[in-house]
C-alpha positions as CSV (number, residue, x, y, z in Angstrom):
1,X,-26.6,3.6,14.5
2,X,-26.2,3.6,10.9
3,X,-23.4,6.2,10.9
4,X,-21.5,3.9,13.3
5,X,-21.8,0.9,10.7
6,X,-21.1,3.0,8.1
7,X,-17.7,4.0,10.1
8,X,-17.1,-0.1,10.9
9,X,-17.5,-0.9,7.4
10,X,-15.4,1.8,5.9
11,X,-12.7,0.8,8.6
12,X,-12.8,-2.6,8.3
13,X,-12.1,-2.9,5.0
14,X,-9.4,-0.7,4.9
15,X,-8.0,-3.0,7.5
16,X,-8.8,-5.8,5.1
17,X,-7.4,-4.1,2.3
18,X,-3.8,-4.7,3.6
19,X,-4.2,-8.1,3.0
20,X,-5.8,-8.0,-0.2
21,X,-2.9,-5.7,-1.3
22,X,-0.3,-8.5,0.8
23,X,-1.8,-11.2,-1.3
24,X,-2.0,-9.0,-4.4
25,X,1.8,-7.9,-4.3
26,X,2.9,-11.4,-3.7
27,X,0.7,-13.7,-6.0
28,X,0.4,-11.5,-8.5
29,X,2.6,-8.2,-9.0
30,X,5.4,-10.7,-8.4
31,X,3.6,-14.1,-10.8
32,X,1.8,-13.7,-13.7
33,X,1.4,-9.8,-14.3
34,X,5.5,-9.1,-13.4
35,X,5.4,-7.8,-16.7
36,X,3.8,-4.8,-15.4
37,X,5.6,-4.9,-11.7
38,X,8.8,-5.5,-13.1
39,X,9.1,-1.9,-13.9
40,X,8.7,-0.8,-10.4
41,X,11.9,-2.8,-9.4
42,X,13.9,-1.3,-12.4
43,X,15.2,2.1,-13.3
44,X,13.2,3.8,-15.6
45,X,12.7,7.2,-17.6
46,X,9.8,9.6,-16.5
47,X,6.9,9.8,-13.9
48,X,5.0,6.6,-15.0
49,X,5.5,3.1,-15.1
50,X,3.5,0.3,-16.3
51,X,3.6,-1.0,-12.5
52,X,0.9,2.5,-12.3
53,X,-1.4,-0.1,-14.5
54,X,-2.4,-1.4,-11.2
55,X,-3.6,1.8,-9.5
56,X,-6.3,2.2,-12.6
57,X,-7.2,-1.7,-12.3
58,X,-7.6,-1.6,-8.2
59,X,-9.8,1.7,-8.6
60,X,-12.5,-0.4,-10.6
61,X,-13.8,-2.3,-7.2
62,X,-13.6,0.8,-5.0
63,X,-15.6,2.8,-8.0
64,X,-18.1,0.1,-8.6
65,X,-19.2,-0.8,-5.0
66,X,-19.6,3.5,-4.6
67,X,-21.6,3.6,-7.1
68,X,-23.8,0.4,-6.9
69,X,-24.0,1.6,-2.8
70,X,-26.0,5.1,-4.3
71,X,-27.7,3.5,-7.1
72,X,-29.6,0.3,-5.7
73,X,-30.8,1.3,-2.4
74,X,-30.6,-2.8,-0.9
75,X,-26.8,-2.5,-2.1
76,X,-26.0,0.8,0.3
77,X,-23.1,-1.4,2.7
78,X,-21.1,-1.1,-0.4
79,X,-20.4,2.5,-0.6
80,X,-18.9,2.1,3.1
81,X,-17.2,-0.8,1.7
82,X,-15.7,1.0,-1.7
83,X,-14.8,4.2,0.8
84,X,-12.8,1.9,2.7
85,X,-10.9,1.1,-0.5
86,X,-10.7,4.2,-1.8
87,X,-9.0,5.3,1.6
88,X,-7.0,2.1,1.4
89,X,-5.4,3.8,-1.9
90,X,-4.9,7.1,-0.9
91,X,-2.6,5.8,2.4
92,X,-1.3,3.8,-0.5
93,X,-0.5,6.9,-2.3
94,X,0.8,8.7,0.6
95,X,2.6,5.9,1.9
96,X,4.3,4.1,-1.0
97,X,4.9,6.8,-3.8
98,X,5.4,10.1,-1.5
99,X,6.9,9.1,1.1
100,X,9.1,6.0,0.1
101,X,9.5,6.3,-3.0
102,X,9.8,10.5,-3.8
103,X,7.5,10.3,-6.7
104,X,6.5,13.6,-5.6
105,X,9.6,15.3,-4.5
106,X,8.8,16.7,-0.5
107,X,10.7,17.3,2.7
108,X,10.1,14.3,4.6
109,X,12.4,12.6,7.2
110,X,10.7,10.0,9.3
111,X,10.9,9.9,12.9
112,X,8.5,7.8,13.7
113,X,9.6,4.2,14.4
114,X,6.6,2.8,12.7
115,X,7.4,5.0,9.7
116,X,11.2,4.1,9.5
117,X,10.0,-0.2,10.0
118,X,7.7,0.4,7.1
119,X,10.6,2.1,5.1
120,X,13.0,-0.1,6.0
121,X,11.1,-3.1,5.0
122,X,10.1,-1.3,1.6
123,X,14.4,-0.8,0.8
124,X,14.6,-4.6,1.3
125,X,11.3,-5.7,-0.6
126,X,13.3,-3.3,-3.6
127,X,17.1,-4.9,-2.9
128,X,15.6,-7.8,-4.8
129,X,15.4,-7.1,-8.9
130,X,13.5,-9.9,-9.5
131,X,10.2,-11.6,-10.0
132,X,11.5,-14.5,-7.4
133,X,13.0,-13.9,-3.6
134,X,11.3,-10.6,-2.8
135,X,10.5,-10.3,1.1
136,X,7.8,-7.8,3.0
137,X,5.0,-7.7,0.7
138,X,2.9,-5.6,3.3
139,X,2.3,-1.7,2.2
140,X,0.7,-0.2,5.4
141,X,2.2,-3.1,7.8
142,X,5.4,-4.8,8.4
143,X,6.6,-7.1,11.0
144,X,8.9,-6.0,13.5
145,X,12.0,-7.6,12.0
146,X,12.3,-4.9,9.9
147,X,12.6,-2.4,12.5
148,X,15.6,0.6,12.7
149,X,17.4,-0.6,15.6
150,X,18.5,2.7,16.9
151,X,22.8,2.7,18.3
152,X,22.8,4.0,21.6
153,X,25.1,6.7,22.2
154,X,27.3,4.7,25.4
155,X,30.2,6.4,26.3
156,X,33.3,3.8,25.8
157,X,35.0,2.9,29.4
């Protein structure tokens, strides 16, 4: 039984996450700290960018509520709780800076509808160079407007 709310925890909030990091993107990356998001919507020289300031800062909760979970017995729902974040940033990871955006230069071409939606909605969120008129503020979810709508291969009469 324990195992199986440890599992619902863990998945739960990396369900939740996605709205956290919806809210997150929109409130915030793109208000009051665009000074460090702006740089993700910009050209810039090397691996980093300031917008990386946010991966240290959203590690703090995920670190914190793992460690507090071990520490004070009472307090164990958070380490399924801060393991649910933690796996909430390494999609993140995966998702966002591998495969959309080629941080980390791979062989990747994206069959998968889902996938290509997901990308698709990414290219639009980053057609928009500024703090104000940004669309699809989702990382892991988008709606299905944004999907690839495949041409079907009809021949012409």
């Amino acid at each position: 039984m324990e195992i199986a709310i440890f599992i619902l925890l863990m998945v739960g909030t990396f369900f939740l996450m996605e709205g956290v990091a919806w809210f997150t993107h929109k409130y915030i990356m793109h208000g009051f700290l665009w000074c460090w998001h702006r740089s993700h919507h910009e050209p810039h020289e090397g691996f980093f960018e300031k917008n990386d300031y946010f991966a240290v800062v959203f590690s703090v909760p995920s670190i914190l509520t793992i460690v507090l979970g071990f520490e004070v017995s009472w307090l164990w729902f958070l380490k399924p709780i801060g393991f649910g974040i933690l796996a909430y940033g390494i999609f993140y990871i995966i998702f966002h800076d591998i495969i959309v955006h080629r941080r980390i230069k791979i062989k990747f071409v994206a069959k998968n509808p889902y996938l290509k939606r997901m990308i698709r909605a990414h290219k639009i969120h980053h057609k928009c160079l500024t703090k104000d008129g940004a669309e699809a503020f989702g990382f892991l979810y988008a709606p299905k407007k944004y999907a690839v709508k495949e041409v079907e291969n009809k021949p012409s009469v």
